[in-house]
C-alpha positions in Angstrom: 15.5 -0.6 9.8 13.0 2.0 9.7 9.5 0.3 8.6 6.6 2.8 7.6 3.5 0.9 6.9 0.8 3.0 4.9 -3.0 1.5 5.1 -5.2 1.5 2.2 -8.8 3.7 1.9 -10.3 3.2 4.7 -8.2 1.9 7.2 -6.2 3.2 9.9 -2.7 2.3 11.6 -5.0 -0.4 13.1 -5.2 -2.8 10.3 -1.7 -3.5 10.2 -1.5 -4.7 14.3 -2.1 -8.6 13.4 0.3 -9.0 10.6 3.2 -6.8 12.2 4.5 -9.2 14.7 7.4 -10.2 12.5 8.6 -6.8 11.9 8.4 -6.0 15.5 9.8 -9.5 16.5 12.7 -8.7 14.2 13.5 -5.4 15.9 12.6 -2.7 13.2 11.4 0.6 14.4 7.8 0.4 12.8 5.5 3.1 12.8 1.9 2.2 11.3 0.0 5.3 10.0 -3.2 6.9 9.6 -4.0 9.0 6.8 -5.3 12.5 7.5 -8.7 13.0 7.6 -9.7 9.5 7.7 -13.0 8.9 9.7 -13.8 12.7 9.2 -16.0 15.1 8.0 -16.8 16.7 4.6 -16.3 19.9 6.8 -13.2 18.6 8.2 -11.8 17.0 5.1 -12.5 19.1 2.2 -8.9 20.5 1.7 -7.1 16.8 2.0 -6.3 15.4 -1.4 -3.8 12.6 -2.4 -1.1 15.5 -2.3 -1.9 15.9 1.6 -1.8 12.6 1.9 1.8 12.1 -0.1 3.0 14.6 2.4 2.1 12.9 5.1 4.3 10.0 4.7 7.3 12.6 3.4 7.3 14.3 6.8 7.6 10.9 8.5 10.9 10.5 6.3 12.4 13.2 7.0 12.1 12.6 10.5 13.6 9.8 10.4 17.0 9.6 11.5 17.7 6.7 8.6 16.9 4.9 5.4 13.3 4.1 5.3 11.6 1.0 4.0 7.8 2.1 2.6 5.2 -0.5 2.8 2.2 0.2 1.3 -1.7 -2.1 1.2 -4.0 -1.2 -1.9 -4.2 2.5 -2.4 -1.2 3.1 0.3 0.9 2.2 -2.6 0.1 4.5 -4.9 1.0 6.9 -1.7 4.3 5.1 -0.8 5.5 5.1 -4.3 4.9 8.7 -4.8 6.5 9.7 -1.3 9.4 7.5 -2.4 9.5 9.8 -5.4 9.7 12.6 -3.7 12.4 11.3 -1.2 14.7 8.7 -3.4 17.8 9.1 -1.8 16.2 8.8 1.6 14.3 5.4 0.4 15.8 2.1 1.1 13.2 -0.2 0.0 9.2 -0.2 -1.5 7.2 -2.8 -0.7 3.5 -2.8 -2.2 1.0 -5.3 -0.6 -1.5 -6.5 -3.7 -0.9 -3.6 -6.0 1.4 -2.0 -8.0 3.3 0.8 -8.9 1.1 3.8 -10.4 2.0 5.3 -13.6 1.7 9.2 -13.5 -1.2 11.4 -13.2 -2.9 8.2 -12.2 -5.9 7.4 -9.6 -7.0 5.1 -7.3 -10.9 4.7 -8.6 -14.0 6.5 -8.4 -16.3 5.2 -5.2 -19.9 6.6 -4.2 -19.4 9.8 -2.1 -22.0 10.4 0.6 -22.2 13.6 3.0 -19.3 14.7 1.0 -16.5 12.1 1.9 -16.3 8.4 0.6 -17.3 6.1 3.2 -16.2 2.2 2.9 -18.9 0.8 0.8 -18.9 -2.8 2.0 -17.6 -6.1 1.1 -20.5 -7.0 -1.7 -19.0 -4.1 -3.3 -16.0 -5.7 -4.5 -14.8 -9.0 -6.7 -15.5 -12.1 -5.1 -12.2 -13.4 -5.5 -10.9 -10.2 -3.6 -12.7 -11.2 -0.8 -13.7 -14.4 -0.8 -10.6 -15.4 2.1 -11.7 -13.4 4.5 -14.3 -14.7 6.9 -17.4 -13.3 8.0 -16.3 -12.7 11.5 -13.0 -10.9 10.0 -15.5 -8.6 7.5 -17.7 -7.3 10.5 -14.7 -6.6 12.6 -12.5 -5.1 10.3 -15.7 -3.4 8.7 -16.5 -2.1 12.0 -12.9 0.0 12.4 -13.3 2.1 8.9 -13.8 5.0 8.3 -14.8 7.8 5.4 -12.0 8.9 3.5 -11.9 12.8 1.8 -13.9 12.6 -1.1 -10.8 13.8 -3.6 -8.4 11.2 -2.3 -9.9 8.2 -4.8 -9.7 10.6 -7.6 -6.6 12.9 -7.4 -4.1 12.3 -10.1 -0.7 11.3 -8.6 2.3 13.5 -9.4 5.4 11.9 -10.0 8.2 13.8 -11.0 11.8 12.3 -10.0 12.9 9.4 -12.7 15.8 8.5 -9.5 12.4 6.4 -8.1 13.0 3.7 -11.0 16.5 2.6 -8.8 15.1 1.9 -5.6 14.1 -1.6 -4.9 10.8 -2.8 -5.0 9.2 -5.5 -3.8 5.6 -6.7 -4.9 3.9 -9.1 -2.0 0.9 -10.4 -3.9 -2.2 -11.5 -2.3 -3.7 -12.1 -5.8 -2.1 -12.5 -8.8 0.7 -14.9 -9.4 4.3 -14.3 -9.3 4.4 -15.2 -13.0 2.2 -13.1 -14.4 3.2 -10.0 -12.4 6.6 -10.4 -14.2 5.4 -10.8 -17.6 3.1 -7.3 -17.0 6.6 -6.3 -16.6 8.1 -8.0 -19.5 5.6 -6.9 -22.1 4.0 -4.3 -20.4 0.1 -2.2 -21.3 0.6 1.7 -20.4 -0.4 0.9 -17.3 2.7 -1.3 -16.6 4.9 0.9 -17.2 6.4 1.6 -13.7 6.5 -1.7 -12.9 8.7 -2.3 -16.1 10.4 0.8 -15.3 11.9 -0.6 -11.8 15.2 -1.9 -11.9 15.3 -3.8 -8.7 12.0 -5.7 -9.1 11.3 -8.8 -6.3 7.8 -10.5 -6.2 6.8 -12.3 -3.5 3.4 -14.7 -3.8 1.2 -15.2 -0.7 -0.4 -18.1 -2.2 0.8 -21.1 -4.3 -0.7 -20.8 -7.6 -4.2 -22.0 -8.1 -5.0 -21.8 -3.8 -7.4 -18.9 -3.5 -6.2 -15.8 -2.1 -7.3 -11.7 -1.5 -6.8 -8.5 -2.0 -6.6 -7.9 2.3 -4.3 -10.5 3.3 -2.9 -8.6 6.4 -6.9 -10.0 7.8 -7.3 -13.1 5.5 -3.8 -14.5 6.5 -1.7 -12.1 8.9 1.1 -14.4 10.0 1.6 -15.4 6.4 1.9 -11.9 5.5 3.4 -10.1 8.3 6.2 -12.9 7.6 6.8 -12.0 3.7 6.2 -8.5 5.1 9.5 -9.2 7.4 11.4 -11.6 4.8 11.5 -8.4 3.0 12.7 -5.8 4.8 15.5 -8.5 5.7 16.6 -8.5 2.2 16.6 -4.3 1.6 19.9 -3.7 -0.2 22.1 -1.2 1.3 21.8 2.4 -0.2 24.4 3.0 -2.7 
């Protein structure tokens, strides 16, 4: 199977190399990517929006020679579901690591900007309970490998346009939020749930047994745990009808 894995803001095809090993050990052809203009300049980066971004992961479909699974961390799902909207018939599988689906003309979240691109803004920027897993030795090395992302990425609306994106299968690999309550956002869903009630093929997958603390980067917090959902999967991707 054809595994493209899709980083969240900030990261780089780096992040993914400790909770891989299962896909690899499995036999996919994975491909971790970086996200143009990551680590760049204002001067560099100006013209890269969500829409570059989106078409980054659309060129690495088509050149596959197959079927791709998407798997997308944080703000890499909002780009793997939208490139899987672009490309349904050419997507097997979705697979969003804590997050989910985006409803249209959505966006990721407004950060501070500095020197014209939005640099990671540390760990005491976010919930505790997204971060609490994760070590202090993990935050300064992973900390340590961002870099800026273009200042309209966070903020570009996403363009969705093909309904066809409702029939692919997606799977949601939570790091946070219980397997129960993810399905009754679907059930009874706020306008913000409505892609995720929308999907017709929904799995969840929880990282955590309810009630054991958990985080919003569990490829760092607990990679072997989530490189192995990661894997468990891809195993299960229905064949394209």
């Amino acid at each position: 199977m054809h595994v493209l894995l899709v980083p969240g803001l900030w990261l780089d095809a780096s992040s993914w190399n400790d909770a891989r090993a299962a896909l690899d050990a499995a036999g996919h052809h994975v491909r971790a990517l970086t996200m143009p203009g990551t680590g760049g300049s204002e001067t560099e980066t100006a013209h890269i929006g969500m829409d570059e971004w989106v078409e980054a992961v659309v060129a690495e479909i088509d050149a596959a020679s197959a079927p791709v699974v998407l798997v997308g961390h944080s703000a890499g799902g909002n780009v793997v579901y939208a490139a899987a909207d672009r490309r349904p018939a050419l997507v097997a599988h979705v697979i969003l690591l804590d997050t989910f689906p985006p409803a249209p003309g959505a966006s990721i979240a407004e950060f501070p900007v500095l020197d014209g691109v939005v640099p990671f803004p540390r760990w005491d920027f976010f919930d505790d309970e997204d971060v609490a897993d994760i070590s202090p030795a993990v935050r300064d090395r992973v900390q340590g490998r961002t870099g800026a992302v273009p200042a309209r990425v966070p903020t570009d609306p996403l363009h969705l346009h093909d309904e066809r994106r409702h029939g692919i299968p997606l799977t949601i690999v939570s790091g946070t939020v219980p397997a129960a309550v993810i399905r009754s956002f679907a059930s009874d869903p706020a306008p913000w749930a409505a892609e995720l009630a929308a999907v017709q093929d929904l799995r969840v997958v929880a990282l955590h047994a309810e009630g054991e603390p958990g985080g919003h980067w569990p490829q760092f917090s607990a990679p072997a745990a989530t490189g192995q959902a990661l894997a468990e999967a891809v195993a299960a991707t229905p064949e394209l009808r």
